[in-house]
N, C-alpha and C positions, 0 to 999 in steps of 0.2 A: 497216499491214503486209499484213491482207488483201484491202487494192484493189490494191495492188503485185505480190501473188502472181495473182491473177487478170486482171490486164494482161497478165505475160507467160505465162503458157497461152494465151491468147488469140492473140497475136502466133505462140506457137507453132504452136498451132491453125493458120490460117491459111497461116503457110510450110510446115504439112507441105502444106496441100492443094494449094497452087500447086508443090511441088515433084513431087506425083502425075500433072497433068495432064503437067509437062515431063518425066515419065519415059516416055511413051509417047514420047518422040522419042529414038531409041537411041542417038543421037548428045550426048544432055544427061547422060549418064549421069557425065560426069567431072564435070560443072560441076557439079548436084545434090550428089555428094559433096563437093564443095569447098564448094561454099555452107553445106549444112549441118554441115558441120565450123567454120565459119568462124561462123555462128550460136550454133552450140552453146559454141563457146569465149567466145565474147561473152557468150549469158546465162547461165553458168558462173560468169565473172568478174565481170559486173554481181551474181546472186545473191550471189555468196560474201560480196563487198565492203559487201554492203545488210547482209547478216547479220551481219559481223561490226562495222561502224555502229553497229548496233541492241543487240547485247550488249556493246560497248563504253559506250553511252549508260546501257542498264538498271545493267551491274556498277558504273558510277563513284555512279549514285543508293543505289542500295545502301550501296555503301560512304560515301558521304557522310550518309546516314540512319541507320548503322549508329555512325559517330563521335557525331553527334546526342542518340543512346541514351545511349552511354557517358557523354557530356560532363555530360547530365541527371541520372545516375547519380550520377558523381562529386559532383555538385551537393549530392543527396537526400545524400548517404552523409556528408559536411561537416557541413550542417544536424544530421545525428540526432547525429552525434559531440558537437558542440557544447552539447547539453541536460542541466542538472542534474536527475539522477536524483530521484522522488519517495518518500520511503519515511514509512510508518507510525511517528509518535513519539510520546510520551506529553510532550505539552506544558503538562500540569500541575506537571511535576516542577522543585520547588525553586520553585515560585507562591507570593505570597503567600492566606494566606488568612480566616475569621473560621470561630467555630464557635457556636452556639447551645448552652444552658447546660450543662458539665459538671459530675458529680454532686458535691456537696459531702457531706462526712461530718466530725463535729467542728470545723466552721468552716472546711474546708480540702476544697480539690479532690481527693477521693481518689486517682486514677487522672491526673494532669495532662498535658496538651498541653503536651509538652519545649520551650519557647523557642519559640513559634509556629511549628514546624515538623516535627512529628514525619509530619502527614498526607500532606505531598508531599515528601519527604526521600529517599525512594526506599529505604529499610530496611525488610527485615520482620523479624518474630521470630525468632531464635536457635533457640528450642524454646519447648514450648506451656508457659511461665508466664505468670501473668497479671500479674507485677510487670516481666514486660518495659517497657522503656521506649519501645518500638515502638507498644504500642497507647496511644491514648487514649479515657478510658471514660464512654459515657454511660449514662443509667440511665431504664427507663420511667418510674420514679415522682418523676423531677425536675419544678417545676412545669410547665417549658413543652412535656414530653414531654406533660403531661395536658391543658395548654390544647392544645396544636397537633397535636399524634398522632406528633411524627418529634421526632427529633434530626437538627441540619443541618450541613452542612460547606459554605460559598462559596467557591468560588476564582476571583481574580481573573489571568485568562492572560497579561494587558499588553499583548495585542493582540488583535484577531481574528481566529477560525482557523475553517474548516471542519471538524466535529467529528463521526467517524463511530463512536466507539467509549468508553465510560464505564468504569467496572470501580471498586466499592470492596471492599476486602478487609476484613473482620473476622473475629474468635478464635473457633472454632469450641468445641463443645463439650469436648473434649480438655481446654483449660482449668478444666473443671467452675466450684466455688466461685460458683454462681449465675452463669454463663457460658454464653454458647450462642451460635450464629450467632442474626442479626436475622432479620425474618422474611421484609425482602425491601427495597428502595432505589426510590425515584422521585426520576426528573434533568429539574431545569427548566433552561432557559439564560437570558441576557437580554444586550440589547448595552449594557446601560446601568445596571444593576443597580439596575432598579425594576420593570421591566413583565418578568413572566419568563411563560414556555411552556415545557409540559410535550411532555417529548421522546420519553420512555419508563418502565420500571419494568422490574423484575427480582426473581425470588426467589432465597434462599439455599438451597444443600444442606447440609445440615451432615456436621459429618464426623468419625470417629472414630479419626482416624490423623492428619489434618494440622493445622498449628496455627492457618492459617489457613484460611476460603474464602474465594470470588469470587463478587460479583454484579454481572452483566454486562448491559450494554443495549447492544445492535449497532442502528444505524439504518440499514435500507435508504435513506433520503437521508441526506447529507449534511446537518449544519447549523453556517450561522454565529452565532457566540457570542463573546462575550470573557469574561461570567461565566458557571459553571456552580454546581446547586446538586445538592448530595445530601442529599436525605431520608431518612434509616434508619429505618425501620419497628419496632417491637418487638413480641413476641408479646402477644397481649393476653387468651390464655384462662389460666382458674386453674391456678395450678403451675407455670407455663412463668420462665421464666428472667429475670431482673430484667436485668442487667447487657447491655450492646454494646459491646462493644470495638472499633472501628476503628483499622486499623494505615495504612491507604493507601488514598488516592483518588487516580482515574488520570483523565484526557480524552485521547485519540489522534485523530490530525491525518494528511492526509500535507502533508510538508515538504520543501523540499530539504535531501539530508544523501545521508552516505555506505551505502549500501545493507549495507555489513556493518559498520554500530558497531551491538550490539547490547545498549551499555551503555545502552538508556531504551526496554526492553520490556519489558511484563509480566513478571515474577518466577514462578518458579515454588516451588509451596508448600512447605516448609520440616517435616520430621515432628519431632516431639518425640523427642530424644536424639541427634538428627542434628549436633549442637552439638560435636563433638570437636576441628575448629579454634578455635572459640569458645575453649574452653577452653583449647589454648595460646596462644594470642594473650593469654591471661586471667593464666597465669605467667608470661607473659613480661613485661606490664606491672609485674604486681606485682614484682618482682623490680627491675625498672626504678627503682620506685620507692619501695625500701628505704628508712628514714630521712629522707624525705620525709612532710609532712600533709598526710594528703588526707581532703576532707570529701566525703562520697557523703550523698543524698539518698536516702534508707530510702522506699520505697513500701510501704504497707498492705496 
């Protein structure tokens, strides 16, 4: 475009000067003005026509780069539409699992694990008694508390998951009756549940309002696992608290799932007396079951 502009200056150039020379002859003076009327209209039309060429060619690139965009666009915008969302789940919940010894008193499991599943069943305490059937209880002075230093809870996931977040809840001191939170949780994994790796640990706060606490291991990576193990810690200075009640061990994943079911997140704790639906739900059963037997299992 600018050799093209510079060509006709040029040519311009030159017909002014040869029409200077013929202006000294007074007699060229019609022709001069016809000539260059006749020029000027010429590269008038030649410019115009180049110009308008040239932003006919640029406006069509444009516009055919610009559909380009959009097309890409529409493309990306399909794709992200198409992707099942990842959300945070407690992929423990409803696992099966084993437990290392719970305390016996009188020949009989004090505190019992309801049907192998009280620990992943996703229920906490009603309020802080310690005959809830939410917790199940272990004890420092069981023997394998003293050979091995923890009481354990395995869970087996059924598959495996990328696991960035632990959490066991146990009975805070509220429950008194040789009751206290533990004194803190270490989580091993393993893909095979024989060679396990220690992932983290966590201590307990205890508390004097809720019925339960939390003791949480967050892992800045990620890990894969199918089993997980929780170790409960018990206080081991004189005077401190015999009993550990564990109500719930959690392992959190992300999964695909719907980003607002918020039925398999962590619980939140539960204070003692907070129980007043409990308690109709409580006559409305009984009542239910006027003149019916029913056998209830008394906990000590």
């Amino acid at each position: 475009m600018k050799k093209f502009i510079a060509l006709v200056l040029a040519v311009v150039f030159c017909t002014a000067l040869s029409l200077s020379v013929l202006a000294e002859d007074n007699n060229a003076d019609a022709t001069v003005s016809d000539v260059s009327y006749d020029i000027s209209s010429e590269l008038s039309i030649d410019i115009s026509s180049a110009i308008s060429n040239v932003s006919s060619e640029i406006s069509t690139d444009l516009s055919f780069d610009v559909s380009d965009v959009s097309s890409v666009s529409s493309e990306m915008s399909f794709e992200t539409s198409s992707e099942v969302p990842l959300v945070s789940k407690n992929v423990a919940l409803g696992k099966p699992y084993t437990t290392s010894e719970l305390y016996v008193v009188d020949g009989k499991i004090a505190y019992p694990d309801e049907n192998g599943k009280t620990l992943t069943d996703g229920k906490y305490p009603a309020e802080g008694k310690f005959s809830d059937p939410a917790f199940a209880g272990f004890n420092k002075n069981s023997e394998d508390v003293k050979v091995n230093g923890y009481s354990s809870v395995t869970v087996d996931l059924g598959e495996t998951y990328n696991l960035d977040k632990l959490v066991v809840s146990s009975a805070s001191k509220v429950l008194s009756n040789g009751i206290s939170a533990p004194k803190g949780i270490e989580v091993y994994v393993s893909a095979d549940n024989e060679n396990w790796n220690k992932v983290g640990n966590a201590s307990y706060i205890d508390s004097d309002a809720d019925a339960y606490v939390d003791a949480t291991v967050e892992l800045e990576e990620a890990v894969d696992a199918r089993y997980v193990q929780y170790r409960v810690l018990p206080h081991t200075e004189a005077g401190t608290a015999a009993w550990m009640f564990v109500c719930e061990v959690q392992a959190f994943a992300n999964v695909e799932g719907d980003a607002n079911d918020v039925s398999n997140t962590t619980s939140t704790p539960v204070k003692p007396g907070d129980a007043s639906n409990v308690v109709v739900f409580a006559i409305i059963a009984l009542v239910a079951m006027a003149g019916s037997a029913v056998v209830i299992k008394n906990r000590k």
